[in-house]
SETIKOL-721831 format. One record per residue (C-alpha): x, y, z. Coordinates in steps of 0.5 Angstrom, whole numbers, plus 500, padded with zeros to 3 digits. Layout:
% residues N
XYZ...
END
This chain:
% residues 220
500500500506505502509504495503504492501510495496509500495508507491504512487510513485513507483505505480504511485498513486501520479500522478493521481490527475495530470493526472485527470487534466490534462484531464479535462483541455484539454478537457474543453480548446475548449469550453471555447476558443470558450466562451471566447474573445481571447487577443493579445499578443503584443512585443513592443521594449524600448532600445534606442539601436538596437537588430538587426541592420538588422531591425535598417537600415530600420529606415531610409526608414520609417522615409521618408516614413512619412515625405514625406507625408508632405515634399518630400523634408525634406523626402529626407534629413531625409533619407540621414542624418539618413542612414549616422548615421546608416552607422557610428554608432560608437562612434568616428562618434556621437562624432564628429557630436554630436550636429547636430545629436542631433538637427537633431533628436530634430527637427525631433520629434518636425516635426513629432509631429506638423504634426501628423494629417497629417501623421495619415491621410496618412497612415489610415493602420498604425495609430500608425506610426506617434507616433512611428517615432516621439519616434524613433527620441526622442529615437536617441537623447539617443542614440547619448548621450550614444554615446557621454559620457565620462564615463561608469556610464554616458552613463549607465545613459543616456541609462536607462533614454532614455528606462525609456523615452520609457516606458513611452511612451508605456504606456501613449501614445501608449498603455494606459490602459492596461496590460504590463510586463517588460522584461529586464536584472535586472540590468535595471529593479531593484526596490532596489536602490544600485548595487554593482560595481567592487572592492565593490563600490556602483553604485546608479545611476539611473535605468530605471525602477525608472526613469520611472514616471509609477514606483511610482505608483507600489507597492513596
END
């Protein structure tokens, strides 16, 4: 080809071991989908703050959902108290009530927690709801303290600890053992322990992936 003129890529030669297998790949991707056990993917949120608001507000109808199998009455309060932060999720509202938001969500995970049994019992459809809530409410004291700090170093602290919180409980509780990828910005998610700031300032707080307690156990 070369002394003729040509080259593997203006004559196509160059794409045929491509091509081959392409070929053979598809053809041989049936048969071992039917061999082969086929695995879930599953997503699993860890920010304590919502994506999608949208979803967030039903948070609160979930949370009386469960605690109602236990007690109607605090079901009802949970409710009332939670729809009223999701209504005022701002900043101004989580520093005025701070500390009772703060207790109220304490309380709530320490609830869920001590009558797990029970709510697993109660919703043999979903086993998982009870660990889930009892995360969410822990998750929501992140989140007011995020709300709530004075600077943009401390409620970028906060955050990140609150999801290294949540990744921790992924992997411990609700899916120990297996297999889990990370997918976050990497200003969350860095291994390295420095992050330039504004002007040349060094910002080495910690991030979420290093105040994960699984983090030390990867290799660097």
């Amino acid at each position: 080809q070369v002394v003729r003129g040509y080259n593997a890529i203006e004559t196509g030669v160059i794409f045929t071991a491509a091509t081959l297998g392409l070929l053979a790949s598809s053809l041989a991707a049936e048969r071992l989908a039917k061999r082969r056990a086929q695995r879930t993917l599953i997503l699993a949120g860890f920010d304590v703050q919502a994506s999608a608001w949208r979803m967030a507000r039903t948070r609160a109808g979930v949370f009386r959902s469960v605690v109602a199998t236990v007690d109607s009455v605090y079901a009802r309060r949970v409710y009332t108290i939670d729809s009223l932060f999701l209504a005022n999720r701002g900043p101004a509202y989580a520093t005025a009530h701070q500390d009772r938001l703060v207790a109220f969500y304490d309380s709530l995970a320490v609830f869920l927690r001590a009558n797990r049994r029970a709510i697993e019992a109660a919703h043999r459809d979903d086993p998982n709801v009870a660990l889930v809530a009892r995360q969410a409410a822990v998750s929501m004291t992140f989140f007011v303290r995020q709300h709530t700090a004075q600077s943009n170093r401390d409620r970028t602290e906060i955050r990140d600890l609150g999801m290294a919180n949540n990744l921790d409980f992924l992997l411990d509780e609700l899916y120990p053992g297996k297999k889990v990828i990370v997918w976050a910005h990497n200003f969350h998610i860095q291994h390295r322990e420095n992050t330039r700031g504004a002007a040349g300032t060094t910002n080495a707080s910690p991030r979420t992936m290093r105040a994960a307690r699984f983090f030390w156990k990867m290799p660097r």
